[in-house]
N, C-alpha and C positions, 0 to 999 in steps of 0.2 A: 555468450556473445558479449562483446565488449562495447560499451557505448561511450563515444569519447567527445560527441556532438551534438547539435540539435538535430543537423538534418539526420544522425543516426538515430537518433529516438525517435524522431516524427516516422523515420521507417519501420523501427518497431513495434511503433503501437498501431500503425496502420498494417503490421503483419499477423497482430494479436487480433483486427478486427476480419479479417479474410482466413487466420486459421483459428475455429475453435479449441481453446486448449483443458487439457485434462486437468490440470491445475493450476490456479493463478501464479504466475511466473512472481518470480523473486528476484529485487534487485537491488544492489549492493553498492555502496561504496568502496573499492579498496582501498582506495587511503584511509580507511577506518582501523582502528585496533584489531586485534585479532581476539580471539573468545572461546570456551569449549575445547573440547575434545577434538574437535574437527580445524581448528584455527580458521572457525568464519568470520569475516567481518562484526561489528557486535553490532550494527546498525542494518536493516535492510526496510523494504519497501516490498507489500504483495501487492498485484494488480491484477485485479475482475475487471472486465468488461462484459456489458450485455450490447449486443452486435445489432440487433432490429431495431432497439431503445436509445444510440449512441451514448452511451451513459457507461462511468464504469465507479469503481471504488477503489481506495487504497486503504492497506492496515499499515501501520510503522512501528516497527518494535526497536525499539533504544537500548542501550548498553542497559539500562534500568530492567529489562525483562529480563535479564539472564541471570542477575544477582536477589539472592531472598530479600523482601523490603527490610529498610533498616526499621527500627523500633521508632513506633508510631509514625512512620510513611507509609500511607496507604495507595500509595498514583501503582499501579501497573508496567509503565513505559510501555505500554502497547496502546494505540491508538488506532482509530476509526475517521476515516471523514466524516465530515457532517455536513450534509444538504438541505437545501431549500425546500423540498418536496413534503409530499405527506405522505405514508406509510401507502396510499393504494396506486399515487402516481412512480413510483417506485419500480424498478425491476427487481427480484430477488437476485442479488450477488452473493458468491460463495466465499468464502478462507478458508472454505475444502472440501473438495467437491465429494470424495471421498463419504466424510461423513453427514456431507449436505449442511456443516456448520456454517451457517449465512453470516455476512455484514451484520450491523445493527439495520433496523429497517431505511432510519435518514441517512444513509451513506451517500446513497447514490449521487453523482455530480455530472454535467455534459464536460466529454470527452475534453472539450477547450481546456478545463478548469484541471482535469486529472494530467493533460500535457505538459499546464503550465507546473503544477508543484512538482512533477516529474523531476523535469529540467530546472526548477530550483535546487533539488534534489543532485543532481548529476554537478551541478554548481559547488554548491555548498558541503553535499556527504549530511547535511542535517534535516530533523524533519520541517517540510516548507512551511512559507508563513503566509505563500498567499490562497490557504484556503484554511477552513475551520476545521477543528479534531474535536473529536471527543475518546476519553477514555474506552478503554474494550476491554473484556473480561474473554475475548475467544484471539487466539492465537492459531 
């Protein structure tokens, strides 16, 4: 699905909150470079929501995940939200449901916060600035 607005995203994530999905969906900039084997974007965005909790999470993996680190850079370019909560006010969020690899437990953020970096996101193609990241070691 192609999102090219806000009120197309406002529709999408309110279609992610009415249908549970198998896997946190993945979203992309095209005007981004192309990468791999497959020529995907090298930039994308995953997005959990917990549906009861209004709250969801995003992972952002950068051109930087896809290449080995250079000598002595240690960053990942894979990134986690980070929330205000404490680990039991928390919903557990997945990055795959599959193997049940969760978020970090502080990911979680209400719905407002994950719409607005969204659509910074859909803006820019880069990762947003108006919420906090933290490094991630699960992709």
């Amino acid at each position: 699905m192609a999102v090219t607005s806000s009120s197309e995203l406002q529709e999408l994530l309110e279609y992610l909150l009415t249908h549970e999905q198998p896997h946190p969906p993945q979203i992309v900039a095209r005007e981004r470079p192309r990468v791999g084997p497959y020529e995907e974007p090298d930039t994308l965005i995953k997005v959990a929501v917990a549906i009861p909790e209004l709250q969801g999470a995003l992972l952002f993996l950068s051109p930087q995940s896809w290449e080995p680190p250079a000598d002595g850079d240690d960053s990942t370019g894979v990134y986690a939200t980070r929330g205000d909560q404490s680990m039991s006010d928390s919903p557990t969020l997945y990055v795959d449901t599959d193997t049940k690899t969760p978020f970090p437990p502080n990911s979680a953020l209400p719905l407002a916060r994950i719409l607005a970096a969204l659509e910074e996101f859909r803006q820019t193609g880069e990762r947003p600035t108006c919420v906090d990241w933290q490094e991630s070691d699960v992709s």
